[in-house]
C-alpha positions in Angstrom: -12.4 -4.3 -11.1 -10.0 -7.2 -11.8 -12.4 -8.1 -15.5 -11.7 -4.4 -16.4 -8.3 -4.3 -16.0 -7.8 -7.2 -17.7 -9.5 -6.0 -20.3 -8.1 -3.3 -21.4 -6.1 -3.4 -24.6 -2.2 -4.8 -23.9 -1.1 -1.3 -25.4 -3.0 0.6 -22.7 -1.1 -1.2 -20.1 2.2 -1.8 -21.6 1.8 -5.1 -22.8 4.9 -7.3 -24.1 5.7 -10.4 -25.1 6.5 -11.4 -21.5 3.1 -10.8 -20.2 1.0 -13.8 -20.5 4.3 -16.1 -18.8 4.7 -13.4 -15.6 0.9 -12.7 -15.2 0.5 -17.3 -15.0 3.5 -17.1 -12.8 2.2 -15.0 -10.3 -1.7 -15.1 -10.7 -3.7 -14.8 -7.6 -6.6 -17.1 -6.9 -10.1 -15.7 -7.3 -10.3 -15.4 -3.6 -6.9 -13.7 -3.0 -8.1 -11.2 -5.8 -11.3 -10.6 -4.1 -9.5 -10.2 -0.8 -7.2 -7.6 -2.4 -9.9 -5.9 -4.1 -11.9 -5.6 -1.3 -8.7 -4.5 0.7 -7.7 -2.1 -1.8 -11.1 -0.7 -2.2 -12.2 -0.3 1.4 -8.8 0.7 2.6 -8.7 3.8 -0.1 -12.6 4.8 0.2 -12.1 4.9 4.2 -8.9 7.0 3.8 -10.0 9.1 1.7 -13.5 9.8 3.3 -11.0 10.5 6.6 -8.9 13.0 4.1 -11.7 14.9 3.0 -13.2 15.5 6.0 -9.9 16.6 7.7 -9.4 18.8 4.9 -12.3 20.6 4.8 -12.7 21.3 8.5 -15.3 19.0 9.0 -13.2 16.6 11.6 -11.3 18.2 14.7 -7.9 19.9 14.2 -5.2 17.3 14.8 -1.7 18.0 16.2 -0.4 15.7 14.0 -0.6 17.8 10.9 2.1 20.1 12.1 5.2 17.6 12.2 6.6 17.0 9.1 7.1 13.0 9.4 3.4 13.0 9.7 2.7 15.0 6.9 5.3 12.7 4.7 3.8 9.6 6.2 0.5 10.3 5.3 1.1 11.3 1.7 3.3 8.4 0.9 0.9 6.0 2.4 -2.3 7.1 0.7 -1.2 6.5 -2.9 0.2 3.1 -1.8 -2.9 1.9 -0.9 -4.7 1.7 -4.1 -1.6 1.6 -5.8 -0.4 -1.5 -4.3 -3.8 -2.9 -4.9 -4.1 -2.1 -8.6 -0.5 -3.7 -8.9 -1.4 -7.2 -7.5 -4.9 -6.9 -9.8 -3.3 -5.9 -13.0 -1.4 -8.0 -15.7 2.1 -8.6 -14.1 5.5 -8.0 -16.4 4.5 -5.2 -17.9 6.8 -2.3 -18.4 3.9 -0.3 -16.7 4.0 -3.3 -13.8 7.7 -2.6 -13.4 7.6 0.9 -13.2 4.8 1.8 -11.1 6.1 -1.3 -8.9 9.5 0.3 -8.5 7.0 3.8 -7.6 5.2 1.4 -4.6 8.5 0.6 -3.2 10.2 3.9 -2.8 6.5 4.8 -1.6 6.6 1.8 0.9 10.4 2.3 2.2 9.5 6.4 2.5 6.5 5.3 5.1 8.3 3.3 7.1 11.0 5.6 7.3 9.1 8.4 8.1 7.3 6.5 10.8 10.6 6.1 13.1 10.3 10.0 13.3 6.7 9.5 14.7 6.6 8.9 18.1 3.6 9.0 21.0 4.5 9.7 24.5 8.0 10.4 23.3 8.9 6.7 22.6 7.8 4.1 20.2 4.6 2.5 20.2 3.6 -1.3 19.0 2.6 -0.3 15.6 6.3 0.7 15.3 6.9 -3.2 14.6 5.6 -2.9 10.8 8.6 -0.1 9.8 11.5 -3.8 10.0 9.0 -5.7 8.6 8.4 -3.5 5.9 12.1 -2.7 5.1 12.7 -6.3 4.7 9.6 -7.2 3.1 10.8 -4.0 0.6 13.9 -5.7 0.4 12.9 -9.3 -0.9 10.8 -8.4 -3.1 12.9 -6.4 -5.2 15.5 -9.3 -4.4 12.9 -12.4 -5.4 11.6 -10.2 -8.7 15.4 -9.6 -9.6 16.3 -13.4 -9.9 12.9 -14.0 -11.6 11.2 -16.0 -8.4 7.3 -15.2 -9.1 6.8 -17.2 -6.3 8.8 -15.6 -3.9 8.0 -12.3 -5.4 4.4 -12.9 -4.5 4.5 -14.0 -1.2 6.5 -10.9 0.2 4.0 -8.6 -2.2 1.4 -9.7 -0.8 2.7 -9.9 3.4 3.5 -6.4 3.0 0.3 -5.5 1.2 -2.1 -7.0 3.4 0.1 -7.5 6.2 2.5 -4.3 6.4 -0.3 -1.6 5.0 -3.7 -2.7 5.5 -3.0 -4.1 9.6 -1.6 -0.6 10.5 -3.6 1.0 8.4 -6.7 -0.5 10.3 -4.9 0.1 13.8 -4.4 3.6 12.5 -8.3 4.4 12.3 -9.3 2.4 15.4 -7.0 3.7 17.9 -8.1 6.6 19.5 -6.0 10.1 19.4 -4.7 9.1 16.2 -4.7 11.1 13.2 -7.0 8.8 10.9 -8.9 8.5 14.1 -9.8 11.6 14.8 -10.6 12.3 11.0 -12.7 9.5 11.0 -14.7 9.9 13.9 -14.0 13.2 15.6 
């Protein structure tokens, strides 16, 4: 995945002037790439085998569906994940980068937000931890990209990629009762 995307042309993905500097500035190492791309891969294959079967009947009914946090959780956190994961892959800089970037953030800061509405046993629950971390994590990385700190920019991308999407994400299809759960294994 990461060879095809960084060969296609510079026009296809909004290439500039600026894109070889922010792309050396940022570049993952080939085993942080693989660990995204498998990340990224597994993650979106897994949700989206869980979607399609809750979708067409084939998994239990779910509660879950009916409240609309869940229902806004769920469809902002689906694109994210192979979104997010394409971002970190692709050429960095870009006007594409920037703008489908700023599209992962509103994404990101709509999960979390929707998540304080969804509560088990009418409190919250552990996994509720992730919705700070993810508003601050949202924050500095739109604060480190803004005063051009690759550096710091990376590390907060990739703590709330791996850290603040894939670890819920995972506790999200291994807990029982839970939507993605159920979908998976109901």
């Amino acid at each position: 995945m990461t060879s095809l995307i960084h060969s296609l042309p510079i026009s296809l993905l909004g290439g500039d002037a600026e894109r070889g500097s922010a792309r050396n500035a940022f570049d993952l190492s080939p085993r942080m790439r693989a660990i995204v791309a498998l990340a990224a891969t597994a993650m979106s294959l897994t949700v989206l085998y869980a979607i399609v079967r809750g979708m067409l009947g084939y998994a239990p009914d779910h509660a879950a569906t009916r409240h609309l946090a869940v229902v806004i959780h769920v469809s902002t956190v689906i694109p994210a994940i192979p979104l997010g994961g394409f971002l970190l892959l692709a050429p960095k800089g870009t006007p594409m980068h920037k703008q489908l970037g700023k599209l992962w953030v509103v994404l990101m800061v709509t999960t979390a937000l929707s998540a304080i509405f969804i509560q088990t046993s009418g409190g919250f629950s552990f996994i509720h931890i992730f919705i700070p971390m993810t508003l601050w994590a949202s924050y500095k990385l739109i604060a480190t990209a803004r005063r051009g700190d690759m550096k710091g920019h990376k590390k907060e991308i990739l703590s709330l990629y791996l850290g603040a999407l894939m670890i819920p994400g995972i506790f999200s299809m291994a807990l029982p009762g839970r939507l993605m759960n159920v979908w998976l294994f109901g």
